[in-house]
ZAZA-899027 format. One record per residue (C-alpha): x, y, z; residue number from 0; residue in one letter. Coordinates in nm, 4 decimals. Each point is the difference from the previous one (the first is absolute). Example, Ala and Ser with C-alpha at 12.3 -4.5 7.8 and 13.67 -1.06 7.14 Angstrom:
REM ZAZA-899027
1.2300 | -0.4500 | 0.7800 | 0 | A
0.1370 | 0.3440 | -0.0660 | 1 | S
REM end
This chain:
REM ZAZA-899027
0.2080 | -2.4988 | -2.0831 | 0 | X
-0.2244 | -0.3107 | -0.0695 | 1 | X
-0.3624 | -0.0548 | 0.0103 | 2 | X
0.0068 | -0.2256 | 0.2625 | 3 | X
0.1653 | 0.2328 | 0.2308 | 4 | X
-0.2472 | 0.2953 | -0.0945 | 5 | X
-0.2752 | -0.2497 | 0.1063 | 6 | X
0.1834 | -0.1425 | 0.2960 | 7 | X
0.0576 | 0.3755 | 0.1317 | 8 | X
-0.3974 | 0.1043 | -0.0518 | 9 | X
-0.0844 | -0.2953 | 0.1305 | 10 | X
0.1135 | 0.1737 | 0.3226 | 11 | X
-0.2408 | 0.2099 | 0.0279 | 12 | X
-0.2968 | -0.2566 | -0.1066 | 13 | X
-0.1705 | 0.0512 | 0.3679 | 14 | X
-0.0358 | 0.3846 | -0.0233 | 15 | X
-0.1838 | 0.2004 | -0.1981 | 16 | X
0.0810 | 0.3189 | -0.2335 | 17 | X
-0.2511 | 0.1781 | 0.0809 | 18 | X
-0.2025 | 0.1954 | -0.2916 | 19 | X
-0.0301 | 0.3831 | 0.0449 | 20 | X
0.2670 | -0.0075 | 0.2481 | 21 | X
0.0494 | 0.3439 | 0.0894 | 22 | X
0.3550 | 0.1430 | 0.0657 | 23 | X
-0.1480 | 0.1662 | 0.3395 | 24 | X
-0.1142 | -0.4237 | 0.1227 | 25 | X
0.3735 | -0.0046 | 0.0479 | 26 | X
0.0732 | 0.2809 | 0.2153 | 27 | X
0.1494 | -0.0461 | 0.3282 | 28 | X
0.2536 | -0.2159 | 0.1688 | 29 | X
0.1742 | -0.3332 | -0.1281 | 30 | X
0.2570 | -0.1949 | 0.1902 | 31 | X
0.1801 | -0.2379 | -0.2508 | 32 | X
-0.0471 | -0.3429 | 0.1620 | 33 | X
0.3514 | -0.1284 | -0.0519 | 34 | X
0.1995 | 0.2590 | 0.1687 | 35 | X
-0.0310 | 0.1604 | 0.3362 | 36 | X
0.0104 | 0.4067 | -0.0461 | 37 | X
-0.0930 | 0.0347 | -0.3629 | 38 | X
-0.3341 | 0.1260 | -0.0938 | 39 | X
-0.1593 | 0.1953 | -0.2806 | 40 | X
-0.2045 | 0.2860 | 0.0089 | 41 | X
-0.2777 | 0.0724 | -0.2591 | 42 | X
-0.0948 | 0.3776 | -0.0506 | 43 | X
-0.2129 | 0.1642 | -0.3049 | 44 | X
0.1662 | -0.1333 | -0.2823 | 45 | X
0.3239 | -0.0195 | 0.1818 | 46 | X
0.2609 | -0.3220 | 0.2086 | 47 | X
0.1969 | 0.0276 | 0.2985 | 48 | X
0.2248 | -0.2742 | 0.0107 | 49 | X
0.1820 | 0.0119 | 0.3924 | 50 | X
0.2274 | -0.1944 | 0.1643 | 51 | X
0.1643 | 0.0135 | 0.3454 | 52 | X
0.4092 | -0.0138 | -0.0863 | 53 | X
0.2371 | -0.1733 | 0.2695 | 54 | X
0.1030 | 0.3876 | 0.1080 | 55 | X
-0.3029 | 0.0189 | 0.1274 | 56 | X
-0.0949 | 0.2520 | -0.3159 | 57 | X
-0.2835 | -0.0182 | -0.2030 | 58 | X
0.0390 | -0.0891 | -0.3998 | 59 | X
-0.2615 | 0.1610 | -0.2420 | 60 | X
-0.1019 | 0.0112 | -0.3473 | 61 | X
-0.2993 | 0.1262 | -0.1566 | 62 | X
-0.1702 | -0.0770 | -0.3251 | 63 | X
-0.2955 | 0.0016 | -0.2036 | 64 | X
-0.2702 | -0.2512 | -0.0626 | 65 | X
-0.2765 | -0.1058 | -0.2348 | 66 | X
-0.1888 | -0.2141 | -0.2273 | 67 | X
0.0980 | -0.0240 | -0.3535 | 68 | X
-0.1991 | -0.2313 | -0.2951 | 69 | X
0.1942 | -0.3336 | -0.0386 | 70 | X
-0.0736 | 0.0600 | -0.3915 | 71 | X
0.1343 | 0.3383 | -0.0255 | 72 | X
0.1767 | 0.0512 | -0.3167 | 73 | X
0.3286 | 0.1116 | 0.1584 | 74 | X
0.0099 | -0.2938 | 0.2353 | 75 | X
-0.0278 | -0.2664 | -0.3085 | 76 | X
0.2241 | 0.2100 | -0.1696 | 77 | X
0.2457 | -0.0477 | 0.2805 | 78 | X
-0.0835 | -0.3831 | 0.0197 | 79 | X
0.1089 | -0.0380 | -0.3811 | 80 | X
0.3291 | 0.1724 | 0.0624 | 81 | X
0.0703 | -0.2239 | 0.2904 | 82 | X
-0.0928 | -0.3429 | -0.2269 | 83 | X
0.1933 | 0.1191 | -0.2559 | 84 | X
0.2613 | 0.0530 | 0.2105 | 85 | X
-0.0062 | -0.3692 | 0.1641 | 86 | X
-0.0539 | -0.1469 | -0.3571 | 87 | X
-0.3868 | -0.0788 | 0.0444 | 88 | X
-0.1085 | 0.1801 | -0.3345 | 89 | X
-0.2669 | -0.2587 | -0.0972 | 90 | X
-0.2030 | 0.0193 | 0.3415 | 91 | X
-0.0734 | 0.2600 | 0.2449 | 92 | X
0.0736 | -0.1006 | 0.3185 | 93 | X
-0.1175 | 0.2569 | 0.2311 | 94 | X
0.2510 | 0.1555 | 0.1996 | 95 | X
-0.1805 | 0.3146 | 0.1221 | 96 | X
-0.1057 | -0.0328 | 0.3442 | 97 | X
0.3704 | 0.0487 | 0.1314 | 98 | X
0.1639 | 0.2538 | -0.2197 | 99 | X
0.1682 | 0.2660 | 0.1132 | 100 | X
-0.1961 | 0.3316 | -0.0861 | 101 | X
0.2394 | 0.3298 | -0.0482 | 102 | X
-0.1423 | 0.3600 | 0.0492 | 103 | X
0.0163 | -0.0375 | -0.3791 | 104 | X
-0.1853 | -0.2505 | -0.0345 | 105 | X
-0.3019 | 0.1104 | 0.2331 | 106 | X
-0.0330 | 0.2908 | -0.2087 | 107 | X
-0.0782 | -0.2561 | -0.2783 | 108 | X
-0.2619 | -0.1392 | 0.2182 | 109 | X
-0.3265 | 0.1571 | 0.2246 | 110 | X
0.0027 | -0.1439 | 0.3578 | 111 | X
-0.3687 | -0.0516 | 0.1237 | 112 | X
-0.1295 | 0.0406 | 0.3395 | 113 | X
-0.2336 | -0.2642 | -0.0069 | 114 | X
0.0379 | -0.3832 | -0.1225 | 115 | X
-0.1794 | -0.1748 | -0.2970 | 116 | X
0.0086 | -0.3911 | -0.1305 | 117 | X
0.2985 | 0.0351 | -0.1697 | 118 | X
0.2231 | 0.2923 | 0.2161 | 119 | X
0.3491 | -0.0743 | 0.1255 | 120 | X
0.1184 | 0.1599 | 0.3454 | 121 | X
0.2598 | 0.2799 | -0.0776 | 122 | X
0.2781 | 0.0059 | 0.3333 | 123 | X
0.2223 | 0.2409 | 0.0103 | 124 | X
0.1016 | -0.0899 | -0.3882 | 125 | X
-0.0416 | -0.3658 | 0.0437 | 126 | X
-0.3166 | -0.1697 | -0.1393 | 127 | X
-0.1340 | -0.2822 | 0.2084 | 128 | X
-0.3374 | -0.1757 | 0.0369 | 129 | X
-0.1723 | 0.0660 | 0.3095 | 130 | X
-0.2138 | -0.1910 | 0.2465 | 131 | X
-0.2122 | 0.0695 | 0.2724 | 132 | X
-0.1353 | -0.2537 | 0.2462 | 133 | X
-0.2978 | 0.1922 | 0.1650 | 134 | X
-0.2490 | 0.2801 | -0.1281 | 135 | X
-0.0685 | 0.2330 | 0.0504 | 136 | X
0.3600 | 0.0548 | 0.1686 | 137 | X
0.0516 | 0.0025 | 0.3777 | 138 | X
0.3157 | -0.0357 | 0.2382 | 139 | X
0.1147 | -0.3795 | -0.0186 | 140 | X
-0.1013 | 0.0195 | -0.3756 | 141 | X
0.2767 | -0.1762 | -0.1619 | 142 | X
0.1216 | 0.0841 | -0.3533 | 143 | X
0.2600 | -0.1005 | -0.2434 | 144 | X
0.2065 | 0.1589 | -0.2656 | 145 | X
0.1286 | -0.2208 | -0.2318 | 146 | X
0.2580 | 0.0551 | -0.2359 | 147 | X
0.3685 | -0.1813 | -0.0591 | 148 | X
-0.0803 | -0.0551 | 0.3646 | 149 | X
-0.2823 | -0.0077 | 0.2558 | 150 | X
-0.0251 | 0.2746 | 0.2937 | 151 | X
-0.2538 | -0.0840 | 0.1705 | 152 | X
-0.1572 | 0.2752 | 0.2555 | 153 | X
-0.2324 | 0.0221 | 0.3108 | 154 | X
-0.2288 | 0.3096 | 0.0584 | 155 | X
0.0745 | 0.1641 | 0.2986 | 156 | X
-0.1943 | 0.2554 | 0.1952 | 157 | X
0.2792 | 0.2332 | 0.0316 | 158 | X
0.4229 | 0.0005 | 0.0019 | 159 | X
0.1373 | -0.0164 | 0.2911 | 160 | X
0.0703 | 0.3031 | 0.2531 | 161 | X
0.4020 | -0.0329 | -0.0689 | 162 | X
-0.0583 | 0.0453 | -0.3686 | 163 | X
-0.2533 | 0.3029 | 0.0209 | 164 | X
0.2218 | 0.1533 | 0.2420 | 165 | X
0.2735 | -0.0144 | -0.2102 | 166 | X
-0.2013 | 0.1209 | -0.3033 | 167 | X
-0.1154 | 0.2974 | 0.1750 | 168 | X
0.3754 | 0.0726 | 0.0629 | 169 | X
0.0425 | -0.0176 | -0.3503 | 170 | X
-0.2753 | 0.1363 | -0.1544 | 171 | X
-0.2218 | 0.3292 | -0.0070 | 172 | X
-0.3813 | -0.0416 | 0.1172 | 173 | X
-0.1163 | 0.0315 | -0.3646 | 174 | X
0.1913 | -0.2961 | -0.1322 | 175 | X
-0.1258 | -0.1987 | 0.3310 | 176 | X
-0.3718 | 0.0986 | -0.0031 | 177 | X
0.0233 | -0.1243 | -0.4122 | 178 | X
0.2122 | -0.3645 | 0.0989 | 179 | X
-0.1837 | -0.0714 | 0.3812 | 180 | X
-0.3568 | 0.2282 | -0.0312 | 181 | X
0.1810 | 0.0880 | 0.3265 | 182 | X
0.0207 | 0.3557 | 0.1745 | 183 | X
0.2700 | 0.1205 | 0.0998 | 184 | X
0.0896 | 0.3915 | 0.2278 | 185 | X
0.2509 | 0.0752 | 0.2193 | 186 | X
-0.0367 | 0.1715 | 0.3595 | 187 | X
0.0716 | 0.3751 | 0.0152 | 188 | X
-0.0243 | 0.0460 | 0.3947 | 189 | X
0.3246 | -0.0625 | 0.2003 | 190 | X
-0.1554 | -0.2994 | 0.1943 | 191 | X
-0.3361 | -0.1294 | -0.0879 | 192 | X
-0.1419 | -0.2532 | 0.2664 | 193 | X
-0.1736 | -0.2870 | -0.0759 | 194 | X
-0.3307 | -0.1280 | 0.0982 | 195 | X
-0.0828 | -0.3270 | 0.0672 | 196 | X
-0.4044 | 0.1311 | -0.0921 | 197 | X
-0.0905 | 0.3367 | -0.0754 | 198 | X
0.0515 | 0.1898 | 0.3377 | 199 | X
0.1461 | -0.3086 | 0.1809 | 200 | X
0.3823 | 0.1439 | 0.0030 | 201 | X
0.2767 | -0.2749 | -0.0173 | 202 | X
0.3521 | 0.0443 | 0.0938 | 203 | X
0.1307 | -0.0210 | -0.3004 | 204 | X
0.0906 | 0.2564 | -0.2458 | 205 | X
0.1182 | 0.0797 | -0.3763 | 206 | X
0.2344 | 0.3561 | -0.0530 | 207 | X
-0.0011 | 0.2395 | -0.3014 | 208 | X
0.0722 | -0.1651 | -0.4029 | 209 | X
-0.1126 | -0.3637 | 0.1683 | 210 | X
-0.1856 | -0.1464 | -0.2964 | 211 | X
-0.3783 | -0.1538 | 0.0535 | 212 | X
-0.2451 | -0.1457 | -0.2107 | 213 | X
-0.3392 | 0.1409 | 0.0545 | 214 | X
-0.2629 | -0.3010 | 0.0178 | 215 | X
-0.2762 | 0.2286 | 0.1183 | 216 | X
-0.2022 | 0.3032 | 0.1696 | 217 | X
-0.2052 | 0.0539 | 0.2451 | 218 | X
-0.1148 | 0.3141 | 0.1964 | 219 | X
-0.1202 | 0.0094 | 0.3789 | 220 | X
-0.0870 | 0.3060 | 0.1149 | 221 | X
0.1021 | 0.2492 | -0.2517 | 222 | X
0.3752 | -0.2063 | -0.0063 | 223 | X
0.1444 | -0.1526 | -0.2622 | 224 | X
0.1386 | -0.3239 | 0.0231 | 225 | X
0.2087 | -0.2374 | -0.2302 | 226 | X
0.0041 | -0.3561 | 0.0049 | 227 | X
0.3372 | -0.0767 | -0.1078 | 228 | X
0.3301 | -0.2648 | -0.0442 | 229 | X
0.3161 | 0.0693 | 0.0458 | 230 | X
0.2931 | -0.2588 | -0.1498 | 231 | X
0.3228 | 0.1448 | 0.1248 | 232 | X
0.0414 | -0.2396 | 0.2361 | 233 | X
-0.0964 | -0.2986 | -0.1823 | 234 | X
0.3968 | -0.0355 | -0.0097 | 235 | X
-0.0172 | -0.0953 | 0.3576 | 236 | X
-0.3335 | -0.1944 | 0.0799 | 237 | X
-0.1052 | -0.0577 | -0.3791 | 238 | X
-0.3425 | 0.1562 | 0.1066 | 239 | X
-0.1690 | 0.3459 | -0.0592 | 240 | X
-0.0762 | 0.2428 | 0.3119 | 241 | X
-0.3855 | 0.0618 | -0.0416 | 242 | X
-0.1590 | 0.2751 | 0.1540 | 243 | X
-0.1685 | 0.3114 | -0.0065 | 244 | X
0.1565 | 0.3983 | -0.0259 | 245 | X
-0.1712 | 0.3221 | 0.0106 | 246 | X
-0.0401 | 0.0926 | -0.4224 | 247 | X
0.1420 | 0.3517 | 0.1091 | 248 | X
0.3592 | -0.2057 | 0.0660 | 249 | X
0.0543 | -0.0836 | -0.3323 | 250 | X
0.0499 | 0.1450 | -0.3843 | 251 | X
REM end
């Protein structure tokens, strides 16, 4: 790789900003990559959910870790000498860093950061990459872009949508889905719970026993317990949540 084509590909992100003291938890939330319907990434703790919606209809997911790491850390200049050496460029350094290919191996080499500094490198999932954020501190619309052989760019979102969680609550137990979506999930316990349009205001709707929910809320009126909560399994059908309320004595 060239000089010219380093500068052409920073040059990229020239209108945003890497953001000093960045913290791993400014990230968090939902991303929608801007170039492909149904793709999106998920930032958690120190943690990436890459998921896509497959042409069955099922969902594709990977998870990985992320971090800062020190552009001048020895084992990443030790790296960038193999790699010259290897393309014949003994004499001068070009550096190659920002898009190699970290192994486990390699990481353990290497101490991720949780916050960003004037010289840190965005570790994705093994892949380093510069990063850039357009607004901060970050919000939904915020656009950002990681940058490496290529350039995915991404659009904060302020949540996946209801097709994807309720196929992720299929999938996955409420621990793993309070850590990816800060979202809680219980299931009902009572053979039919009915649903309330407001607390005591009965609808004629209803959800039966294992349904799944996520509790938004609570909120007690006269000694009762009531949930505020949204339920995705038919987001299938009308792409939409049922919203409601159920007595907190339905559900467990």
């Amino acid at each position: 790789m060239k000089k010219s084509l380093l500068l052409s590909i920073f040059l990229l992100i020239s209108n945003l900003s890497m953001a000093q003291n960045l913290k791993l938890s400014d990230l968090k939330g939902v991303w929608e990559f801007a170039l492909y319907e149904n793709n999106f990434y998920i930032f958690y703790e120190d943690s990436v959910a890459s998921i896509g919606l497959r042409s069955n209809g099922e969902l594709g997911i990977s998870f990985g870790k992320v971090g800062f790491i020190d552009e001048d850390d020895p084992y990443l200049i030790k790296l960038d000498s193999i790699q010259n050496a290897d393309r014949g460029n003994k004499n001068e350094l070009i550096p190659l860093h920002f898009r190699v290919n970290l192994t486990d191996e390699d990481i353990k080499h290497i101490k991720l950061k949780n916050v960003s500094g004037k010289k840190n490198l965005f570790y994705d999932d093994g892949v380093l990459s510069s990063l850039g954020i357009e607004d901060y501190p970050i919000q939904t619309g915020t656009r950002m872009e990681i940058i490496n052989s290529n350039v995915h760019i991404y659009i904060k979102r302020k949540d996946l949508p209801p097709l994807f969680i309720h196929k992720l609550s299929l999938k996955y137990p409420t621990q793993i889905l309070k850590r990816m979506l800060d979202k809680t999930f219980m299931k009902i316990k009572m053979p039919k719970s009915f649903i309330y349009s407001k607390p005591t205001i009965l609808s004629k709707m209803y959800l039966i026993k294992d349904d799944q929910v996520e509790v938004v809320r609570e909120k007690e009126i006269k000694g009762t317990k009531w949930l505020n909560f949204r339920y995705y399994g038919n987001s299938e059908k009308t792409g939409k949540p049922i919203e409601g309320w159920i007595k907190k004595s339905d559900i467990g």
